[in-house]
N, CA, C and O atoms as a GROMACS GRO file, in nm:
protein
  440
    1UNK      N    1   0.084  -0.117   0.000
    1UNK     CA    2   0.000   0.000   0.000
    1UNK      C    3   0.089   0.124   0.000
    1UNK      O    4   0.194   0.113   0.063
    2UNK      N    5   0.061   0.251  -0.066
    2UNK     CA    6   0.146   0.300  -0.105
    2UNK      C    7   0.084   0.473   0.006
    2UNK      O    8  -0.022   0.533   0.026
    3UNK      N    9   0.139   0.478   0.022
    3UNK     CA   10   0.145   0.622   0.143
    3UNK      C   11   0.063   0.733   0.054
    3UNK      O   12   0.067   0.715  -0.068
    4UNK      N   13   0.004   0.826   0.093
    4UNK     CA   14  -0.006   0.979   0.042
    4UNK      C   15   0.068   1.094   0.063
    4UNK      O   16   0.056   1.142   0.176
    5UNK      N   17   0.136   1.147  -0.009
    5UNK     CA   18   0.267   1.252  -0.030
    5UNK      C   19   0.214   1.379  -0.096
    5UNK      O   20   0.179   1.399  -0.213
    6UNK      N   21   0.218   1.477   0.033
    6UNK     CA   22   0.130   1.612  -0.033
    6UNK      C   23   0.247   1.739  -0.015
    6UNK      O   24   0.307   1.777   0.085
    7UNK      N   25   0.250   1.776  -0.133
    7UNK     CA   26   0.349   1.912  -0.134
    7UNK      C   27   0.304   2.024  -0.238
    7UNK      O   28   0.285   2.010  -0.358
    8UNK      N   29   0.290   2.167  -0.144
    8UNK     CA   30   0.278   2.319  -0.176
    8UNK      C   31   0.407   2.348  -0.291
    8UNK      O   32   0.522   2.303  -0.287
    9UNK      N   33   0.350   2.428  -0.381
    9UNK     CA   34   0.467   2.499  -0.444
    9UNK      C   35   0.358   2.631  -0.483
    9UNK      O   36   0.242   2.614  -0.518
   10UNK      N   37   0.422   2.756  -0.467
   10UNK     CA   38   0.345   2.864  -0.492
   10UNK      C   39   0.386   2.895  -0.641
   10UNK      O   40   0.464   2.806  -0.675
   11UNK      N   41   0.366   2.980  -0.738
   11UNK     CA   42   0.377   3.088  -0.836
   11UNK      C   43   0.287   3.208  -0.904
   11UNK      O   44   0.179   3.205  -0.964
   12UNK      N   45   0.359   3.292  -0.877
   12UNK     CA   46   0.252   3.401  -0.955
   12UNK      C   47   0.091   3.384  -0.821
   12UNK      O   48   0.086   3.395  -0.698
   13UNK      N   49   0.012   3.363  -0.898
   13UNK     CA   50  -0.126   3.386  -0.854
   13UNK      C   51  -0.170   3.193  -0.825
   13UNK      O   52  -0.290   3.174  -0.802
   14UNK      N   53  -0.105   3.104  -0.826
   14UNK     CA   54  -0.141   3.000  -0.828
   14UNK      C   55  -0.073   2.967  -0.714
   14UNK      O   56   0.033   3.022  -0.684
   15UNK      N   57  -0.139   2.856  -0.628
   15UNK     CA   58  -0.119   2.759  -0.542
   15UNK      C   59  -0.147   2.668  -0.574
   15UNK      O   60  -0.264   2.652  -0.609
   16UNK      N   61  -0.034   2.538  -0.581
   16UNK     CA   62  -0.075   2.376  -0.697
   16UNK      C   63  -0.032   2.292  -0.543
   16UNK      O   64   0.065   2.297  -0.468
   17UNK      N   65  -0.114   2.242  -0.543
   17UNK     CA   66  -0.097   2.132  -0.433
   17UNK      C   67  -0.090   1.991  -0.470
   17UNK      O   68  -0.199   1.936  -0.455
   18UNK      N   69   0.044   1.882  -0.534
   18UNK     CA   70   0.074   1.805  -0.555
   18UNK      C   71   0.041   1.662  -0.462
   18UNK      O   72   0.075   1.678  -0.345
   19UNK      N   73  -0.007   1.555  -0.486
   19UNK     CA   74  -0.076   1.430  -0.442
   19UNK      C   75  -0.041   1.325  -0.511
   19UNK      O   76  -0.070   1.307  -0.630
   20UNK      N   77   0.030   1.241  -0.432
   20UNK     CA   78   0.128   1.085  -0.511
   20UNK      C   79   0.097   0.990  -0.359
   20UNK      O   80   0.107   1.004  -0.237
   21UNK      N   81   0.057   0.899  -0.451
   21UNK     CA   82  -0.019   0.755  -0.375
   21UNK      C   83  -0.094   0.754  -0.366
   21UNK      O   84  -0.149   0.806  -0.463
   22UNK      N   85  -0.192   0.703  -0.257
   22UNK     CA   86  -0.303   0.650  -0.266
   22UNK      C   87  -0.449   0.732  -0.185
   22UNK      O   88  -0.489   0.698  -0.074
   23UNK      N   89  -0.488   0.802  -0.237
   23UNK     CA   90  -0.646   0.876  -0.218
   23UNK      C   91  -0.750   0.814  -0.185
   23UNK      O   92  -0.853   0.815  -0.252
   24UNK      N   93  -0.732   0.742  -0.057
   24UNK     CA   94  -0.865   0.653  -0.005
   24UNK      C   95  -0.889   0.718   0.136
   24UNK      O   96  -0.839   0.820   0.181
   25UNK      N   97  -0.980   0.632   0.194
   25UNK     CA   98  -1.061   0.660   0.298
   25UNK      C   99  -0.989   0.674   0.400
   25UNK      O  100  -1.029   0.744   0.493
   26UNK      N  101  -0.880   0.616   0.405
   26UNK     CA  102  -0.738   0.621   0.523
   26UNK      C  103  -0.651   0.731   0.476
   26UNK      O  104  -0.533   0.707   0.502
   27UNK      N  105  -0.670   0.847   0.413
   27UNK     CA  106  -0.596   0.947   0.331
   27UNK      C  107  -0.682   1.096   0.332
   27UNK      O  108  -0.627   1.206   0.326
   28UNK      N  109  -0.791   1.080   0.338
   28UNK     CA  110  -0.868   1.155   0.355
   28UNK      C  111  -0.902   1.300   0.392
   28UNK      O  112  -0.950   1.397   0.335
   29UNK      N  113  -0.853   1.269   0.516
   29UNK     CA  114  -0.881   1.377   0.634
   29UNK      C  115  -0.789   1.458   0.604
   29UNK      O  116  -0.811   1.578   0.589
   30UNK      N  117  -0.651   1.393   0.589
   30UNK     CA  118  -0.476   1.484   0.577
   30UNK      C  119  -0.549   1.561   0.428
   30UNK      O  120  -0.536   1.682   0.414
   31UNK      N  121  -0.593   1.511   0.366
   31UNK     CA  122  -0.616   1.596   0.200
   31UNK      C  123  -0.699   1.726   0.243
   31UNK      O  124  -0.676   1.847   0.237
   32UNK      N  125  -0.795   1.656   0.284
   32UNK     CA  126  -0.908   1.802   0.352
   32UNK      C  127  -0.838   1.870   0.368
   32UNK      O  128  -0.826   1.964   0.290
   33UNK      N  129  -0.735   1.852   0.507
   33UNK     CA  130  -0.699   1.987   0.564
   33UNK      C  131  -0.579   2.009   0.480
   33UNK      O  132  -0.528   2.119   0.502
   34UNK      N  133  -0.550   1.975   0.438
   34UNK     CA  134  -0.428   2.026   0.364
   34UNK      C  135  -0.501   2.161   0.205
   34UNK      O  136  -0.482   2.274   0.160
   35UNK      N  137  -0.558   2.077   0.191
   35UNK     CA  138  -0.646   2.151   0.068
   35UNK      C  139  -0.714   2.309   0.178
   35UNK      O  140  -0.660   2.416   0.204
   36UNK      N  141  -0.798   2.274   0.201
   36UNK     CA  142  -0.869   2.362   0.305
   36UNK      C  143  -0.769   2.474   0.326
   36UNK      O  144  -0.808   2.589   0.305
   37UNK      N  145  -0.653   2.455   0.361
   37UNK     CA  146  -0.512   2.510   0.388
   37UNK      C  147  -0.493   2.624   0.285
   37UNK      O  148  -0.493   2.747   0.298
   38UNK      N  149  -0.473   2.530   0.157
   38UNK     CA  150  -0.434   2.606   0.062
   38UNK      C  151  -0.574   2.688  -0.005
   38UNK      O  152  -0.560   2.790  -0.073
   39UNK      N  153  -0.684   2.640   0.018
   39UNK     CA  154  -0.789   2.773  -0.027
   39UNK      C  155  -0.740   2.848   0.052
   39UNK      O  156  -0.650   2.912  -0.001
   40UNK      N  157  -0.764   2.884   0.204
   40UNK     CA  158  -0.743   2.980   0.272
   40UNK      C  159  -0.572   3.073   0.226
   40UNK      O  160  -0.553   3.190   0.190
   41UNK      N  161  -0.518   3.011   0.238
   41UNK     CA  162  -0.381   3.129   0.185
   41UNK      C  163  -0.451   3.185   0.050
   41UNK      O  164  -0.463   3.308   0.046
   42UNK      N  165  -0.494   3.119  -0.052
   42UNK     CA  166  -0.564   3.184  -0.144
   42UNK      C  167  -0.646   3.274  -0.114
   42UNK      O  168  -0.649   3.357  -0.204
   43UNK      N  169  -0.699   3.292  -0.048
   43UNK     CA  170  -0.838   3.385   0.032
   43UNK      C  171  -0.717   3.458   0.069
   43UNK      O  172  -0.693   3.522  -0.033
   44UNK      N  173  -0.640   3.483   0.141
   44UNK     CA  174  -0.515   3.604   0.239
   44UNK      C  175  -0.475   3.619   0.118
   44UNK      O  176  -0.367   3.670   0.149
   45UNK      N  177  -0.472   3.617  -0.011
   45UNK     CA  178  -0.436   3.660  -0.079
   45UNK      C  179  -0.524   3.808  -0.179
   45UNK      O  180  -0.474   3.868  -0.274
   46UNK      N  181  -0.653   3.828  -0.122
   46UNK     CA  182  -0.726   3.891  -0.196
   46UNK      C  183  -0.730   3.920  -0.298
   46UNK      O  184  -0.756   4.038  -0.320
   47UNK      N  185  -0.709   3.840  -0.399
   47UNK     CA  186  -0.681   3.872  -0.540
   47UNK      C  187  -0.803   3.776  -0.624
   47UNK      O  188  -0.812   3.653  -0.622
   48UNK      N  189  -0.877   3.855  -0.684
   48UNK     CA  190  -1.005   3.710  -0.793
   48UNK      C  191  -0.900   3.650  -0.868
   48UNK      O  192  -0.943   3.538  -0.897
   49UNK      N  193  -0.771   3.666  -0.922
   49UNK     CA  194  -0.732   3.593  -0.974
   49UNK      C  195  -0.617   3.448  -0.917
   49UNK      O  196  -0.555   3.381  -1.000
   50UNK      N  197  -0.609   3.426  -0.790
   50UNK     CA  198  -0.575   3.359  -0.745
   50UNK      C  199  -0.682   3.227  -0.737
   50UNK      O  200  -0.798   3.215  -0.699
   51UNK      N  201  -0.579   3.136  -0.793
   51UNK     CA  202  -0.646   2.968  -0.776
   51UNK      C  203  -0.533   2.896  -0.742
   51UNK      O  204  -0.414   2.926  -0.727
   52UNK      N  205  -0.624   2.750  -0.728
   52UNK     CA  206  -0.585   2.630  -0.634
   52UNK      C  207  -0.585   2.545  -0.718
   52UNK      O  208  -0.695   2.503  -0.753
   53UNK      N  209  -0.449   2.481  -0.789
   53UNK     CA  210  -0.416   2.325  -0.842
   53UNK      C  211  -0.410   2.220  -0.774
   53UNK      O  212  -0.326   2.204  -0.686
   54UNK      N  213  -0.491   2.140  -0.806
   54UNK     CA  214  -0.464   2.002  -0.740
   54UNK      C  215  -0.401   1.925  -0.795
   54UNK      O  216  -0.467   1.826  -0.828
   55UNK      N  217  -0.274   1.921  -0.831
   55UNK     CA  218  -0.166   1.790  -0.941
   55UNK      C  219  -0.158   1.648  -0.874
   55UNK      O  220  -0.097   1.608  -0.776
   56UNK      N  221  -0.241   1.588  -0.960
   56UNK     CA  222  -0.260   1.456  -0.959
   56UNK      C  223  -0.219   1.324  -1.033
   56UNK      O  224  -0.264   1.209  -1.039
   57UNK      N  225  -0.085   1.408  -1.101
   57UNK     CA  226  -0.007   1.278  -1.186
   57UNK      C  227   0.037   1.172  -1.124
   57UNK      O  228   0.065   1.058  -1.164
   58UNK      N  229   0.041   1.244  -0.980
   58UNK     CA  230   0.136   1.072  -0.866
   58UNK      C  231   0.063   0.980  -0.764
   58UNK      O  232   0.107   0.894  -0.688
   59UNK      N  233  -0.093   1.039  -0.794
   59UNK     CA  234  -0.204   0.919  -0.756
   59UNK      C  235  -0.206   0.757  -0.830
   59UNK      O  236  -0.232   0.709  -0.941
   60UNK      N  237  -0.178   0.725  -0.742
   60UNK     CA  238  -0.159   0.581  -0.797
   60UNK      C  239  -0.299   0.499  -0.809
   60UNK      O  240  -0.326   0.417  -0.897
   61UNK      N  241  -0.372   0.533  -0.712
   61UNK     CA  242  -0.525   0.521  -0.682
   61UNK      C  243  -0.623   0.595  -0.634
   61UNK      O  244  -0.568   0.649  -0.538
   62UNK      N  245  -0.721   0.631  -0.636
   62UNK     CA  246  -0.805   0.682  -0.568
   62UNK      C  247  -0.949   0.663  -0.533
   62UNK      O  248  -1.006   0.670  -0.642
   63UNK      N  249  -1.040   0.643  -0.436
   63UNK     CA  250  -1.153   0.563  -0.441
   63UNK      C  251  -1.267   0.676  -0.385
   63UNK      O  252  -1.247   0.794  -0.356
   64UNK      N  253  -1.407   0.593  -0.380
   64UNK     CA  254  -1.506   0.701  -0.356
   64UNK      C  255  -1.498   0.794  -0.234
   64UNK      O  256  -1.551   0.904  -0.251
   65UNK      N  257  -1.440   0.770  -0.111
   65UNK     CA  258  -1.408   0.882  -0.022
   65UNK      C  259  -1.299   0.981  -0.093
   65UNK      O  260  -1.319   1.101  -0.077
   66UNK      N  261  -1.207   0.948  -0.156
   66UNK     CA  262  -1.105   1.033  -0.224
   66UNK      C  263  -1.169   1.140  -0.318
   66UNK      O  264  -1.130   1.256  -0.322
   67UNK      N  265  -1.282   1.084  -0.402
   67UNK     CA  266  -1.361   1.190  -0.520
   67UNK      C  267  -1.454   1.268  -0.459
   67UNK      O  268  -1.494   1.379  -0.493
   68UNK      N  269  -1.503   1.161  -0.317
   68UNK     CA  270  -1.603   1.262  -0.179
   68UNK      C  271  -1.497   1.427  -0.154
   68UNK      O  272  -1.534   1.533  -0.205
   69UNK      N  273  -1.387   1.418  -0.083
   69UNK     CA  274  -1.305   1.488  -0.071
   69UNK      C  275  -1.278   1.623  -0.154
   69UNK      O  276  -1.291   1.737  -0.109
   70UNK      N  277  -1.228   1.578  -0.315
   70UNK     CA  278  -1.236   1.664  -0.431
   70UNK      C  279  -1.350   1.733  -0.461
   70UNK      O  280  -1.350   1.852  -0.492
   71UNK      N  281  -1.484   1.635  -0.452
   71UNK     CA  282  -1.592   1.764  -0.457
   71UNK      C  283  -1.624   1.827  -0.328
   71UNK      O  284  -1.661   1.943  -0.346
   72UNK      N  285  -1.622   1.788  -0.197
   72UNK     CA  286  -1.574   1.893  -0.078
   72UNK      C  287  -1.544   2.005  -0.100
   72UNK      O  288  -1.610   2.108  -0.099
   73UNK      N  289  -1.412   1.981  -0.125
   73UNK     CA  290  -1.332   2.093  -0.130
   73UNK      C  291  -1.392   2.174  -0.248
   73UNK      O  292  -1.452   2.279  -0.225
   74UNK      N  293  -1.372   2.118  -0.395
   74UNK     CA  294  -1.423   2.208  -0.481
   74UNK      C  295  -1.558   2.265  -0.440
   74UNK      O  296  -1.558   2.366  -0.509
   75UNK      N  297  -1.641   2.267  -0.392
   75UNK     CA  298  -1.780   2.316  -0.340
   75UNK      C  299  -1.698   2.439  -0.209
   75UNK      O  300  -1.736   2.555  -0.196
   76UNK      N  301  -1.593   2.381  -0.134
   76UNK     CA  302  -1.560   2.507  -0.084
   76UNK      C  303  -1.493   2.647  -0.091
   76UNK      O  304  -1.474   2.753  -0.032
   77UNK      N  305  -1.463   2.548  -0.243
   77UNK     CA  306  -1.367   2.696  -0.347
   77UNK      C  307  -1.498   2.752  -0.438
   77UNK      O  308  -1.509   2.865  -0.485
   78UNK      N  309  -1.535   2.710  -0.443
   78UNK     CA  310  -1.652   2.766  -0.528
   78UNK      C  311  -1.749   2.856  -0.419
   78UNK      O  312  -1.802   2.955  -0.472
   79UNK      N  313  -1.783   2.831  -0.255
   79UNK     CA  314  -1.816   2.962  -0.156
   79UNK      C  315  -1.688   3.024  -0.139
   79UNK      O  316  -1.700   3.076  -0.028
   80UNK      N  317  -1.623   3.040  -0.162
   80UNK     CA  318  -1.515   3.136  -0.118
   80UNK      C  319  -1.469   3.184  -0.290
   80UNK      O  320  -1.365   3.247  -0.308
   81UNK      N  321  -1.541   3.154  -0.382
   81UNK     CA  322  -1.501   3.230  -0.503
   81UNK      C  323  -1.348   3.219  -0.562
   81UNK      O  324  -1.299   3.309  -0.630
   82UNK      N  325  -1.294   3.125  -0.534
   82UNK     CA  326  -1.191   3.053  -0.574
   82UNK      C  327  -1.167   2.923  -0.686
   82UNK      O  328  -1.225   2.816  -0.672
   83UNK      N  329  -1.103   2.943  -0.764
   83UNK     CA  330  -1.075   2.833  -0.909
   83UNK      C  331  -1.014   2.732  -0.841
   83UNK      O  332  -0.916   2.742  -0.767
   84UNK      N  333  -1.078   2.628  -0.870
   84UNK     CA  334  -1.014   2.502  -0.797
   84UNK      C  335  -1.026   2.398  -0.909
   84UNK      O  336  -1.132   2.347  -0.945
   85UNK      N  337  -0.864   2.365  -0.978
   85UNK     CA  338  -0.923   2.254  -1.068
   85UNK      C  339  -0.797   2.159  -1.035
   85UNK      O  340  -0.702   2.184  -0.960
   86UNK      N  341  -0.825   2.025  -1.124
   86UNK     CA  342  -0.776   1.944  -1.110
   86UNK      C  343  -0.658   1.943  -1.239
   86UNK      O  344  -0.679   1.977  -1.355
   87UNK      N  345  -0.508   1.885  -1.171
   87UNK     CA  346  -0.414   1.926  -1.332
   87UNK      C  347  -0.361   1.803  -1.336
   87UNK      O  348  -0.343   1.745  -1.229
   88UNK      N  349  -0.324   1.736  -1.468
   88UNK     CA  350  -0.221   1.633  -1.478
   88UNK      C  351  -0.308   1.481  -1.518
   88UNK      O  352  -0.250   1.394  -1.583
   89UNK      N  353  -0.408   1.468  -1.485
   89UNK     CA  354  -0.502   1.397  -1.523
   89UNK      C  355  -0.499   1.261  -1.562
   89UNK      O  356  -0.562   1.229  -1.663
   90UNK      N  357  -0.426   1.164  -1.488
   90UNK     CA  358  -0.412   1.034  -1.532
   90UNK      C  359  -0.512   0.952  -1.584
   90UNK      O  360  -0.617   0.962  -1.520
   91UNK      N  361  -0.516   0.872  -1.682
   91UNK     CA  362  -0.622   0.818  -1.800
   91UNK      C  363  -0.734   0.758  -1.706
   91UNK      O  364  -0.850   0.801  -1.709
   92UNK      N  365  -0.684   0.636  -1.605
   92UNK     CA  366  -0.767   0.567  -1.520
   92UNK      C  367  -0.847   0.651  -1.457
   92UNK      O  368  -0.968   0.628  -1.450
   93UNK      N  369  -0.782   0.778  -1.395
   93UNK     CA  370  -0.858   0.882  -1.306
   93UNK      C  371  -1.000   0.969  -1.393
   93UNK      O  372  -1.117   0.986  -1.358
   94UNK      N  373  -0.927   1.007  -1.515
   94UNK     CA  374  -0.977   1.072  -1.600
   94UNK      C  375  -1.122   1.012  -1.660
   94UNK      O  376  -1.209   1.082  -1.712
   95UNK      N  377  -1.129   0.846  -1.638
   95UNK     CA  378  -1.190   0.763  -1.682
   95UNK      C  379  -1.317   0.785  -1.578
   95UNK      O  380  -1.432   0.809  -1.616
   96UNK      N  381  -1.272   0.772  -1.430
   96UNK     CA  382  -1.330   0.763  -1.354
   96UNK      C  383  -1.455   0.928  -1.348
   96UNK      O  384  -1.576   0.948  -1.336
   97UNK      N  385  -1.336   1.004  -1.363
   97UNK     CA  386  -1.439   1.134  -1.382
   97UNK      C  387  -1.552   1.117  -1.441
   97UNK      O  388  -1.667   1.120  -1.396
   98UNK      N  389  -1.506   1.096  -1.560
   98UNK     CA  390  -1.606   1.099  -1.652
   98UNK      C  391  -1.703   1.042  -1.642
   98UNK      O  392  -1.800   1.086  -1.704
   99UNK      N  393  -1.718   0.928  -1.567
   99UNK     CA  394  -1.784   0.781  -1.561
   99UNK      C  395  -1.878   0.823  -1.427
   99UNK      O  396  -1.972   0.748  -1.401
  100UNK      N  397  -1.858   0.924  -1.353
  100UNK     CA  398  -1.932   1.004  -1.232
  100UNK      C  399  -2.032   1.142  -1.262
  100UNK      O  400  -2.143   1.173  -1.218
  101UNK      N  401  -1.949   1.200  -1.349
  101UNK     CA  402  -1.999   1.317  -1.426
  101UNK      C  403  -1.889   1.446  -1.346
  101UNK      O  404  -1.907   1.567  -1.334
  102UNK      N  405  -1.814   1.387  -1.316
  102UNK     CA  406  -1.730   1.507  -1.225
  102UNK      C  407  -1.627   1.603  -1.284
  102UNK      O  408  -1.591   1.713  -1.244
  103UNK      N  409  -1.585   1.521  -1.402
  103UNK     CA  410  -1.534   1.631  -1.493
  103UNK      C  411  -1.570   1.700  -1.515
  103UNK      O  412  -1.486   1.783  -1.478
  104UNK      N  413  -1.645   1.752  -1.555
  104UNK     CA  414  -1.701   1.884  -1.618
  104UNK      C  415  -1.664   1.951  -1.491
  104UNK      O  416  -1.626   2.066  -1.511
  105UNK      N  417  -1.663   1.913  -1.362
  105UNK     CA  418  -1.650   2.044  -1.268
  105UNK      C  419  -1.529   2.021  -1.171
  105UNK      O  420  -1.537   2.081  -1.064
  106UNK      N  421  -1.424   1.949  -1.192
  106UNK     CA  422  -1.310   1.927  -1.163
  106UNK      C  423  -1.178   1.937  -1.263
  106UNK      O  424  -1.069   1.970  -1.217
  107UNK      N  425  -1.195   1.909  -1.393
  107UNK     CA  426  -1.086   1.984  -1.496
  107UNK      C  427  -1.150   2.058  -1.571
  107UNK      O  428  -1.272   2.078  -1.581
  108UNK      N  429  -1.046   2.105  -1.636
  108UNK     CA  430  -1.071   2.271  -1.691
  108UNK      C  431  -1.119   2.159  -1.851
  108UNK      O  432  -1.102   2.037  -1.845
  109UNK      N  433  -1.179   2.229  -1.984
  109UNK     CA  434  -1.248   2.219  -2.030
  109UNK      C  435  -1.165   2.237  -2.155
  109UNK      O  436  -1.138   2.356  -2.170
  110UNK      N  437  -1.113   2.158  -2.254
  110UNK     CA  438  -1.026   2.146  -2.373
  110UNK      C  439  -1.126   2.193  -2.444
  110UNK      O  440  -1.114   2.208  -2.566
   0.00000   0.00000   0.00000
């Protein structure tokens, strides 16, 4: 079983919050607040153009508490008027979106 590994990198107007391993129900809580985290510095930032990346190339898995989580949070960037999308998009994951209807409101729109 493979751990969850969460790391901040700021630029410009963006906060990308990076996620490698496994996004389950035992992973959970640390994502919340970690996410939660990074809306709020976004918010101390007073700027409409400040958003929140979630980079998800190093999820190895992720299950229905993990996509519970993502729309959480995105529902809490969306009251606080904050862009919250999902970047990096692995095929299986991508699959899964789609297959929920959650894409459309978790990646940005080719």
């Amino acid at each position: 079983m493979d751990s969850l590994h969460l790391t901040t990198s700021r630029q410009d107007t963006t906060v990308t919050v990076s996620l490698a391993g496994e996004l389950d129900i035992a992973t959970t809580e640390a994502v919340r607040g970690h996410l939660l985290g990074a809306l709020e510095e976004a918010g101390r930032a007073r700027r409409p153009d400040v958003s929140v990346v979630i980079e998800v190339s190093g999820l190895s898995f992720i299950d229905a508490a993990g996509l519970g989580i993502l729309v959480s949070v995105h529902n809490q960037a969306a009251r606080r008027h904050t862009t919250l999308r999902l970047a990096n998009v692995p095929p299986n994951m991508r699959r899964l979106l789609r297959i929920t209807g959650l894409d459309a409101h978790l990646t940005p729109q080719s």
